[in-house]
N, C-alpha and C positions, 0 to 999 in steps of 0.2 A: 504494500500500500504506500501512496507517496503522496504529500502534501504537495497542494497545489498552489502556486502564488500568482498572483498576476501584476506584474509591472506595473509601475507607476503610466507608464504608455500606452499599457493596454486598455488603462482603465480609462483613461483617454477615448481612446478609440471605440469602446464601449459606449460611454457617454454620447459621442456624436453619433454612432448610429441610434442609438437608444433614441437621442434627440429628434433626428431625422425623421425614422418610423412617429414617433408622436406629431412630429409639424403635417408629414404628409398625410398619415391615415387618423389615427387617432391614441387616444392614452391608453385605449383599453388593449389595443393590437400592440403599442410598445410595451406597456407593463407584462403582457406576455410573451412577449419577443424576448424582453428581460429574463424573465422566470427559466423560459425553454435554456437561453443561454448557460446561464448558471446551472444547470441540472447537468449540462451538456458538459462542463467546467466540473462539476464533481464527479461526474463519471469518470475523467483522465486519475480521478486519485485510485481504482481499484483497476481500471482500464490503458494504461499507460500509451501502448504503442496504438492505441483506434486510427492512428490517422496514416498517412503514407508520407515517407522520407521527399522534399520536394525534388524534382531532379536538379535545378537551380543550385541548390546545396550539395547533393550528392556529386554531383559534379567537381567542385570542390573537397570530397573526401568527408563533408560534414556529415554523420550520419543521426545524430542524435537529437536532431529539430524536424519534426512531424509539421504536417499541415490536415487539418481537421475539418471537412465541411460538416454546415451547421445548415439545417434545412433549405438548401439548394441555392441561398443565396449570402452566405454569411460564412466565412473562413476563419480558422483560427488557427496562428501559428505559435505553438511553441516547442520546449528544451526538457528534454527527460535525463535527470541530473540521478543516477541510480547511487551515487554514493553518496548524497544529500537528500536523498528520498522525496529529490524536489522537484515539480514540475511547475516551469515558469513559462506563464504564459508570456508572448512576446508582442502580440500583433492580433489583433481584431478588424478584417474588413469584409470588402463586398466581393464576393465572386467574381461581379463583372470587371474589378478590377485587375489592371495590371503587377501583378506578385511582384514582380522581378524588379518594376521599378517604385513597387513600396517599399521594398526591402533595402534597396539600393538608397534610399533615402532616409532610411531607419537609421543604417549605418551610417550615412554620412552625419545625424545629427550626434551620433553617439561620441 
């Protein structure tokens, strides 16, 4: 079993879709958008590997950062840390987006 943390970043990232979904549809679709999220987030504590290595990273040698979709339009990328029994979330976006240059941008701000 491994604790789950989420970045300071992520939770960022959170926020503004959380946000989004309530401006476009309503509180009650984001408040549950929220909910499924977080269910989705404790699962990785008994579930660790659910998601698949990006190739983006794999390519690089990185194996240990998974990317997780979340009801067909929601992504979640995080870091399975087995000798800190800790899963950091890293990144929260939209499918339709471009990974490669979220990620590139992540890095750049870090």
């Amino acid at each position: 079993m491994h604790r789950v943390h989420l970045l300071d970043v992520a939770i960022n990232d959170i926020v503004e879709r959380i946000d989004y979904l309530r401006a476009r549809w309503s509180d009650n679709i984001a408040d549950q958008a929220y909910i499924d999220l977080m269910n989705k987030l404790d699962l990785l504590a008994t579930q660790a590997r659910l998601g698949n290595v990006p190739p983006e990273l794999s390519r690089l040698g990185i194996a240990n950062f998974y990317v997780l979709v979340h009801e067909r339009h929601m992504k979640i990328l995080y870091e399975v840390d087995d000798e800190a029994g800790t899963i950091y979330i890293h990144m929260v976006f939209g499918s339709n987006q471009d990974f490669q240059t979220l990620l590139y941008k992540r890095i750049m701000r870090m």
